[in-house]
SEGU-592261 format. One record per residue (C-alpha): x, y negated, z negated. Coordinates in nm, 3 decimals. Last residue first. Layout:
<rs>
     east    north       up
        X        Y        Z
...
</rs>
This chain:
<rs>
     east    north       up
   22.595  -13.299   -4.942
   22.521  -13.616   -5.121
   22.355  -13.926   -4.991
   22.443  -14.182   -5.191
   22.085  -14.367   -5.322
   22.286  -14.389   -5.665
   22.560  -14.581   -5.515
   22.890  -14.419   -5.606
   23.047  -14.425   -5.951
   23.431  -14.615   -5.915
   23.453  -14.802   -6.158
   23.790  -14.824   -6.168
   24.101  -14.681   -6.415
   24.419  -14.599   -6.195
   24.671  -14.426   -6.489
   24.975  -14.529   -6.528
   25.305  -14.351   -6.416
   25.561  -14.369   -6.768
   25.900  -14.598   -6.628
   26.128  -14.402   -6.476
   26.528  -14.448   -6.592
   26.610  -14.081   -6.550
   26.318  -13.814   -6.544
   26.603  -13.581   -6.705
   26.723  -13.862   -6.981
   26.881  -13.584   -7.157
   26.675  -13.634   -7.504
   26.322  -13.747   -7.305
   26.332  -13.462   -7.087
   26.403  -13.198   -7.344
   26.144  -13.326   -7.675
   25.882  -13.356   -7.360
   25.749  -13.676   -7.297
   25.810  -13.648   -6.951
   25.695  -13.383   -6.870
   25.311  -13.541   -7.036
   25.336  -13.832   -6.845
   25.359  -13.619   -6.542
   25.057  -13.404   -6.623
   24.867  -13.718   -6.715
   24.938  -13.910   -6.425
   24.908  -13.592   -6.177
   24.534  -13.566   -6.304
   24.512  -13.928   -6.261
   24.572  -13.924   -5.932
   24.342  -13.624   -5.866
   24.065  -13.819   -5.989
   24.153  -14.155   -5.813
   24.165  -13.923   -5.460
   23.856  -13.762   -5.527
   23.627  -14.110   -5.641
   23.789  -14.244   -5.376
   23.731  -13.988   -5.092
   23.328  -14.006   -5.196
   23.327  -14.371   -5.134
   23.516  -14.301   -4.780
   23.255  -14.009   -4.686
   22.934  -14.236   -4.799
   23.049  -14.461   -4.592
   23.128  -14.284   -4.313
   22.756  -14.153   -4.326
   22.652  -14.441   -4.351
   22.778  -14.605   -4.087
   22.733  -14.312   -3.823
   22.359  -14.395   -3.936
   22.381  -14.727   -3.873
   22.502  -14.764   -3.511
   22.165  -14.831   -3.356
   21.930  -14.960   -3.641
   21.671  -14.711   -3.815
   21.942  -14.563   -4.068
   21.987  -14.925   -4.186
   21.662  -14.968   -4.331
   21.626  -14.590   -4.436
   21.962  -14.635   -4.654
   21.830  -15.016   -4.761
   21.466  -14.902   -4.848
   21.504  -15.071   -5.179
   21.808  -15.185   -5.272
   22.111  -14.926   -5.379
   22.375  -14.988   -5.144
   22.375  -15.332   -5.194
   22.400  -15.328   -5.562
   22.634  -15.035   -5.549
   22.869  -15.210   -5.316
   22.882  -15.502   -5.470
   22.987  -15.283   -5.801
   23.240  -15.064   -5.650
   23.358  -15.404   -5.460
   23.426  -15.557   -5.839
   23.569  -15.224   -5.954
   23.879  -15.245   -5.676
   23.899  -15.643   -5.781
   23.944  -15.556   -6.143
   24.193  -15.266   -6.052
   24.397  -15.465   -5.812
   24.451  -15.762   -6.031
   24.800  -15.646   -6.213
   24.913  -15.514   -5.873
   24.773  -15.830   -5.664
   24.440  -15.873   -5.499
   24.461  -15.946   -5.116
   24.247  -15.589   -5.048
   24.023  -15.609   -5.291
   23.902  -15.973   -5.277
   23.897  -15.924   -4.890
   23.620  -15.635   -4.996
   23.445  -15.796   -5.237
   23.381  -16.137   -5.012
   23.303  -15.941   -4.710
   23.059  -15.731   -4.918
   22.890  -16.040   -5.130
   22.863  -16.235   -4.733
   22.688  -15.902   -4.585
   22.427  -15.910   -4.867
   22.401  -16.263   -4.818
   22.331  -16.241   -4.427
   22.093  -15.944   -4.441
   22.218  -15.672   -4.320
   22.266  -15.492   -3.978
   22.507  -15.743   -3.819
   22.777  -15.481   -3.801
   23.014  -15.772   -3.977
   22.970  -15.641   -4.353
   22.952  -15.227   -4.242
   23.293  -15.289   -4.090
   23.432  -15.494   -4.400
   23.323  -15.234   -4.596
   23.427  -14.933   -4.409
   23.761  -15.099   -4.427
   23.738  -15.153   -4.764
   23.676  -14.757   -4.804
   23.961  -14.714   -4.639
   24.180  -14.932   -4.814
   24.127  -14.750   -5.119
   24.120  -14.402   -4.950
   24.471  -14.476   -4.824
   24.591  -14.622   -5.171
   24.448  -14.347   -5.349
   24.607  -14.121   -5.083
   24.971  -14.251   -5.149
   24.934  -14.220   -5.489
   24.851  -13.886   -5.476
   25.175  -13.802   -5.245
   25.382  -14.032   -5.534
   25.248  -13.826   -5.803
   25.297  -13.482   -5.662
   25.664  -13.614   -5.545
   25.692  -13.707   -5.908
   25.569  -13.365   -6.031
   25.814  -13.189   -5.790
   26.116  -13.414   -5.973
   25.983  -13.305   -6.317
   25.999  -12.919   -6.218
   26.343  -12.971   -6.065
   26.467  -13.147   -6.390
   26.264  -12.843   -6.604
   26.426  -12.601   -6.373
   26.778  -12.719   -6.392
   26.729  -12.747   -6.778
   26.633  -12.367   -6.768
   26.858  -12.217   -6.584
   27.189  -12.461   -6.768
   27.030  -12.297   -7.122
   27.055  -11.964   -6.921
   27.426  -12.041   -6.811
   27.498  -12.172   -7.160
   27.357  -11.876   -7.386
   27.474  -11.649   -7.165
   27.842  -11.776   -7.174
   27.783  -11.785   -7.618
   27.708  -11.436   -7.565
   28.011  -11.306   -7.379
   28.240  -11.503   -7.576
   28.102  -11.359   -7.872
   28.129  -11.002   -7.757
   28.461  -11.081   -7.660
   28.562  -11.175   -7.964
   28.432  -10.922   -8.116
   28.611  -10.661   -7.895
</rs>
């Protein structure tokens, strides 16, 4: 009867060890897919808000250097390469800012035909950056922090992944943003 009692443990033991190492591996494979869905949307709101950019740049509604600095920020952004991409990314943040953020420019460009549907997608893809690079992070640091775990690291359960890294930008909107 001892035996059995010890045979009966030690199988519990295993099969709810085995329960919770499947769930851990399962748990670290849903927080990749979070990470990957989040990267994703960066990447969409990043190239939206260049878009928006490079649309507000050609409308004809600035001044010729202003529109020249956003152009130039924006291609800069979009051709720059993975180890470049943040620099470039804060660079049209910046250009952005400074144009956004002259005097009268908002009112200026609310006047002309077209600019007020401008702005107001503008405002909407700078605010979806700021979001998206948030919640990226978010699922960086919860992800980095699975897999540093005593369990995932000794049996290898995130397999040969390299730790995500985090997306730092400046990203602040223009102060004269309008925000609703």
């Amino acid at each position: 009867m001892t035996s059995t009692m010890i045979v009966l443990i030690v199988g519990i033991v295993v099969v709810l060890t085995a329960v919770y190492i499947s769930w851990r591996a399962g748990r670290l494979d849903r927080l990749h897919i979070r990470l990957e869905l989040a990267q994703e949307s960066l990447d969409a709101a990043l190239m939206r808000r260049r878009a928006v950019v490079l649309e507000l740049a050609g409308s004809r509604l600035l001044d010729p250097a202003t529109s020249l600095v956003l152009a130039a920020a924006a291609h800069e952004a979009r051709t720059a390469g993975p180890d470049e991409r943040e620099h470039a990314e804060s660079d049209l943040s910046r250009a952005l800012r400074a144009a956004v953020d002259q005097e009268r420019f908002r009112e200026k460009l609310s006047e002309a035909p077209g600019g007020p549907d401008l702005l107001e997608e503008l405002d909407a893809a700078v605010a979806k950056v700021v979001y998206s690079r948030r919640f990226y992070n978010n699922a960086v640091g919860v992800t980095r922090t699975a897999q540093r775990r005593w369990l995932a690291r000794t049996l290898r359960l995130a397999g040969h992944t390299d730790y995500p890294q985090f997306f730092e930008i400046d990203d602040n909107p223009p102060a004269t943003m309008a925000t609703e």
